[in-house]
ROMAR-544505 format. One line per field, with one value per residue (C-alpha): residue number from 0; residue in one letter; x, z, y. Coordinates in steps of 0.5 Angstrom, whole numbers, plus 500, padded with zeros to 3 digits. Layout:
<rs>
n [NUM_...]
res [A_...]
x [X_...]
z [Z_...]
y [Y_...]
</rs>
This chain:
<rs>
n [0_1_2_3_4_5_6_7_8_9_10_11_12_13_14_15_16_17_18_19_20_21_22_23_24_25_26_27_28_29_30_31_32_33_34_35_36_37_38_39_40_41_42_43_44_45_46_47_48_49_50_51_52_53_54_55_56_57_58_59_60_61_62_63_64_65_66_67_68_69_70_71_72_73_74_75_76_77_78_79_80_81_82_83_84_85_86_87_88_89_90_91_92_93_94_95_96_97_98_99_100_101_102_103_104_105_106_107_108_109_110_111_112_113_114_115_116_117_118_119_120_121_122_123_124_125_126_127_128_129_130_131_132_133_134_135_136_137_138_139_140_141_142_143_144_145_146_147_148_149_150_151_152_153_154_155_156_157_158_159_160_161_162_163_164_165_166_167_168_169_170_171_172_173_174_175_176_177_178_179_180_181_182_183_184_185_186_187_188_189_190_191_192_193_194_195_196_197_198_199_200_201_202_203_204_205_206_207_208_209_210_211_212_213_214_215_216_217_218_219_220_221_222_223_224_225_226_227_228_229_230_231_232_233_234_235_236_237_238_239_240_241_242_243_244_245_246_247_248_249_250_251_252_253_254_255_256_257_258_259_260_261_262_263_264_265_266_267_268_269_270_271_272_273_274_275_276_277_278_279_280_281_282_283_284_285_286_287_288_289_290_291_292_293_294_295_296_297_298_299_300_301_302_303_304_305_306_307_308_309_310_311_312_313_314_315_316_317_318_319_320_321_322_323_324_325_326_327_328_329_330_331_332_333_334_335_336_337_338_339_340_341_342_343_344_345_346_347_348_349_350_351_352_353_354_355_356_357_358_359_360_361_362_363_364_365_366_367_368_369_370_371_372_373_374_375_376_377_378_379_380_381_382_383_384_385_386_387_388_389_390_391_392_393_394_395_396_397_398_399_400_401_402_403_404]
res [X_X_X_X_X_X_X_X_X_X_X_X_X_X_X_X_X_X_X_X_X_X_X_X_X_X_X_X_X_X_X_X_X_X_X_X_X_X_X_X_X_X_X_X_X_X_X_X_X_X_X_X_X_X_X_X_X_X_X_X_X_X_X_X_X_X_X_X_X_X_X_X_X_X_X_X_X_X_X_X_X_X_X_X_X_X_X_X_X_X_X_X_X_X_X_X_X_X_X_X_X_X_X_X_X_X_X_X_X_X_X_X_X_X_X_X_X_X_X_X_X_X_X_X_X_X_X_X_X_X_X_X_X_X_X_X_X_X_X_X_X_X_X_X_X_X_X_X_X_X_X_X_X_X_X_X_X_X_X_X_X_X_X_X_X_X_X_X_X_X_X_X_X_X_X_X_X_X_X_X_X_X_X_X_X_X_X_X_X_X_X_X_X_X_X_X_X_X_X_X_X_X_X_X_X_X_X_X_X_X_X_X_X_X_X_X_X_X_X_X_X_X_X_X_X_X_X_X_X_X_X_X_X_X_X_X_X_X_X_X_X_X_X_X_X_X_X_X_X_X_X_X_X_X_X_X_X_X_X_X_X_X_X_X_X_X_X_X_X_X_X_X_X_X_X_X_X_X_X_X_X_X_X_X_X_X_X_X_X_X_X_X_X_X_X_X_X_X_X_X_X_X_X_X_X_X_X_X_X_X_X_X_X_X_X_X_X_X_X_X_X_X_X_X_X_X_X_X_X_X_X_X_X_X_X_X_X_X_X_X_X_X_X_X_X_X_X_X_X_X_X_X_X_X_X_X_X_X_X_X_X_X_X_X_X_X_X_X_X_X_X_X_X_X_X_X_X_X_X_X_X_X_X_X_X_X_X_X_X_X_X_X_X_X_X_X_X_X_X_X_X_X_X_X_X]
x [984_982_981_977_972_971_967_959_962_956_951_944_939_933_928_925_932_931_929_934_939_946_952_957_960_954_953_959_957_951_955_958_953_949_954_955_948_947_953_951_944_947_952_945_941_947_948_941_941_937_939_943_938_934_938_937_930_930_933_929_930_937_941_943_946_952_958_962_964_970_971_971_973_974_968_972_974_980_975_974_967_965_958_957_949_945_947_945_947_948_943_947_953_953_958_963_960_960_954_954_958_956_954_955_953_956_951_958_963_971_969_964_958_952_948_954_956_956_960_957_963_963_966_967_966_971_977_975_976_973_973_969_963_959_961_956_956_955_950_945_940_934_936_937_938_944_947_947_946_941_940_935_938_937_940_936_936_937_943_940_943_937_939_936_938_937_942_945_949_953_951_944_937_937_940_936_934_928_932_930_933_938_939_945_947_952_958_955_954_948_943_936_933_927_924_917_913_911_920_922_927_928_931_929_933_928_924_924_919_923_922_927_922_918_920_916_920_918_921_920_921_923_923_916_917_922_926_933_935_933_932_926_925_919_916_912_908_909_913_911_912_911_911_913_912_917_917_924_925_930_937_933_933_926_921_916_909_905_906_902_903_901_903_903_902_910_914_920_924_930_937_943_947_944_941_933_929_924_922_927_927_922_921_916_913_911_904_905_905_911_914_916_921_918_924_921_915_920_916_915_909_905_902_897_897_903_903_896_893_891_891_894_894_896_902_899_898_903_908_912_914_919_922_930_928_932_930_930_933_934_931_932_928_932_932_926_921_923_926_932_933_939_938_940_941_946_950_944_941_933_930_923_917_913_907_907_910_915_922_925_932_938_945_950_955_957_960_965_964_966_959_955_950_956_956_950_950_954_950_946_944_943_943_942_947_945_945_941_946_948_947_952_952_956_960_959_964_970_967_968_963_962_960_956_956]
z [508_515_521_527_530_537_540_540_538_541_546_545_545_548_545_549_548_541_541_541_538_545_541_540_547_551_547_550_557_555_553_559_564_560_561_568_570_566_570_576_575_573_580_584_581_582_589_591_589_583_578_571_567_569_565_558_560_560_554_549_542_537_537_544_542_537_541_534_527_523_516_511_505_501_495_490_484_479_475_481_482_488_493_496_496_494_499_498_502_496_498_495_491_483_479_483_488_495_499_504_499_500_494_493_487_487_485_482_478_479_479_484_479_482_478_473_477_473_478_483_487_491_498_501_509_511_507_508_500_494_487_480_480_474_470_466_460_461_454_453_447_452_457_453_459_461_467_474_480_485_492_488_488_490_489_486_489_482_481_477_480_479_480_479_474_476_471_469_465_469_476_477_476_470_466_469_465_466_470_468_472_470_469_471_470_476_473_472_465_463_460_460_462_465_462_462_464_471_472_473_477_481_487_494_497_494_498_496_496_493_492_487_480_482_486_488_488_491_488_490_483_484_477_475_473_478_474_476_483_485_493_493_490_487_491_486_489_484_487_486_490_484_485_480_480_477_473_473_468_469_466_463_465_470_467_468_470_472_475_481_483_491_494_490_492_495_494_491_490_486_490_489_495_494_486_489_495_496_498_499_505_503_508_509_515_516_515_508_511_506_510_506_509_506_506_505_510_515_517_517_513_513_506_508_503_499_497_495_494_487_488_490_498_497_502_506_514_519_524_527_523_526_533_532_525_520_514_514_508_508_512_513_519_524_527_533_528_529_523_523_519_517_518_513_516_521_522_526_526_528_532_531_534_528_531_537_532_538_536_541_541_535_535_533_528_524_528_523_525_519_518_522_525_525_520_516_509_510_512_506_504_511_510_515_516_514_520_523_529_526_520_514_513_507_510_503_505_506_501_505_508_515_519_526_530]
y [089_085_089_088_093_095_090_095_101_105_102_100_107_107_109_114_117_118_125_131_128_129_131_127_128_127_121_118_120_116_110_109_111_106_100_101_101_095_091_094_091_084_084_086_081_075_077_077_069_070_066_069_066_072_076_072_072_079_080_085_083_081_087_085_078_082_083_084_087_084_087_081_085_091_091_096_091_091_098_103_100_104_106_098_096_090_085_077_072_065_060_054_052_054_055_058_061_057_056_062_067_074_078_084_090_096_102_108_107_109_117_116_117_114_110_107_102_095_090_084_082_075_075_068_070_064_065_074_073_077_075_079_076_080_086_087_091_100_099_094_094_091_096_103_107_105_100_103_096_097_095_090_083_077_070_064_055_054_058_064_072_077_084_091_096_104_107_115_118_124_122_124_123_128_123_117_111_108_101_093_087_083_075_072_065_062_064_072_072_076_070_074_081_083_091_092_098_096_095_102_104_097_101_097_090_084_079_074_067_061_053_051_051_057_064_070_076_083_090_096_101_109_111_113_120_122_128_132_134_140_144_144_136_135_128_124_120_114_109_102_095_089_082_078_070_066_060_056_051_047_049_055_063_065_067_072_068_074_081_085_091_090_098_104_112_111_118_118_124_126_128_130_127_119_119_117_117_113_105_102_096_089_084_078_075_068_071_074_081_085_091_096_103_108_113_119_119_116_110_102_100_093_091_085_078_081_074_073_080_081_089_095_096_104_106_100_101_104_100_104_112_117_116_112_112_117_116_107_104_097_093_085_079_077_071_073_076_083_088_090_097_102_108_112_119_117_110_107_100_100_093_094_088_088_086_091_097_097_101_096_101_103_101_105_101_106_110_115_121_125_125_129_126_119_115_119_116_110_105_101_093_088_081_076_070_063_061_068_069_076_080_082_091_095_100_105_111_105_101_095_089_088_082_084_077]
</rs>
């Protein structure tokens, strides 16, 4: 399935509009408003001969550079696979997937059952292609409490594919295993895994540090006694971000050197609707500060040395919380050093200046409006293109890949 997005479906929000959400007809009041003052502005700025570059030098922030969403390809395989995660850009060639090669998980089975999805697809962006690139076992003996992949995946130099396992039998939380990653080698035969009791849960995208024969890895674990859903939750304040450093012998599987836990007290809550709520956005900046989304409290933390720290940092610092944010899930760096979050109680994307905790302004990219706010929990995984012009989205109501450009 091929279809073209309209180009910026809804405008850029300022910030200061954030508060009092506008129903969906006073938005589009907004959007044209804020399109003709925008070329307007232009216009004036050009007829009083002041150079259009001016406008460039204006430009606030990435969001402003995307000017359309192509749909690449349906994420469903041939088993009925649903709900599209984990995204992961390949960082080389390897077996038979192409350097550039979107990978992408996906957490549900063909019932639409959370935490029972075994399969990895292998989107090829130039050809708009899809092929099965793992289907793992439902049953493994080094991880007793099933198989259900997460958001938690990450592709290797080396070739090898690391992935999150957060498992359930009947759909919820009641049946939660406890989870554990899961190695694959190029051609998506499992050849290691990883299960010990710091590994629980492993829910979050990944960060990820990685020169070939050694590799940094940063997981956030939302299982620790997370139990049924229920209205009134519980939040346990028990989830972790783990730092595990890799050893990559040639020809062989990873292997664990050396685990810390950097970030702990984070809540995580059981819930009927989307399994977990807890952590679930990592990116590192050139600096070794790690950003965590932290769902529940409705923020943006900084851990500080995340490569280096030998200790817990707790819940971290505070960058920015509330605001654009509605509940921030995945998280990516774009090419100017601002984080770009999905949202996800509606269909928005969050540009935040890390730095300042400025929340610059949300983009609507989902705009489906059989959710209400549009695009609620639709959006998940966020990935930067290789050449960090653009970012690839999962759009989880239709299963289907998208690349915003």
């Amino acid at each position: 399935m091929h279809r073209l997005h309209a180009i910026d479906p809804i405008a850029v929000a300022a910030a200061s509009a954030s508060k009092n959400q506008p129903s969906n007809t006073t938005r589009r009041h907004k959007r044209f408003r804020s399109n003709g003052f925008f070329g307007l502005r232009l216009v004036l700025a050009c007829a009083a001969a002041i150079p259009c570059a001016a406008h460039a030098a204006a430009q606030k922030g990435f969001l402003e550079t995307i000017h359309r969403h192509t749909t690449l390809a349906s994420t469903v395989p041939a088993n009925g696979d649903q709900n599209p995660y984990a995204i992961a850009v390949a960082p080389v060639s390897a077996g038979a997937i192409k350097q550039g090669d979107v990978l992408v998980d996906n957490f549900n089975d063909r019932n639409n059952l959370q935490g029972l999805g075994t399969t990895i697809v292998d989107i090829n962006p130039s050809t708009m292609t899809m092929r099965v690139f793992a289907m793992i076992p439902r049953h493994l003996p080094q991880c007793p409490g099933g198989i259900g992949l997460t958001t938690a995946m990450t592709m290797l130099k080396s070739g090898w594919v690391i992935v999150g396992s957060l498992p359930s039998r009947d759909g919820t939380t009641t049946t939660k295993g406890q989870g554990c990653l899961l190695v694959l080698d190029a051609k998506g035969k499992l050849a290691k895994v990883f299960a010990d009791p710091n590994i629980n849960g492993p829910w979050g995208n990944m960060a990820v540090v990685d020169t070939g024969a050694r590799a940094t890895l940063f997981i956030s674990n939302t299982g620790f006694d997370v139990g049924a859903p229920n209205a009134a939750g519980p939040v346990v304040n028990k989830a972790t971000v783990l730092r595990l450093e890799l050893s990559i012998p040639a020809g062989k599987p990873p292997a664990i050197t050396s685990e810390t836990v950097i970030a702990s007290g984070f809540g995580e809550q059981p819930d009927k609707d989307v399994f977990v709520i807890g952590p679930t956005g990592l990116a590192l900046g050139n600096d070794g500060t790690l950003y965590v989304s932290d769902a529940l409290k409705n923020r943006i933390a900084a851990i500080a040395d995340a490569t280096t720290r030998a200790s817990s940092a707790g819940t971290g610092r505070d960058v920015t919380k509330d605001g654009l944010l509605k509940r921030p899930l995945a998280m990516t760096m774009a090419s100017n050093g601002h984080l770009l979050v999905t949202n996800g109680l509606n269909g928005q994307v969050v540009e935040i200046d890390p730095k300042s905790g400025t929340q610059i302004y949300a983009r609507w990219i989902d705009p489906n409006k059989a959710q209400t706010p549009p695009g609620s929990g639709d959006l998940f995984g966020i990935a930067m293109t290789p050449a960090g012009n653009g970012f690839y989205y999962v759009e989880d109501e239709v299963n289907t890949l998208v690349l915003a450009r």
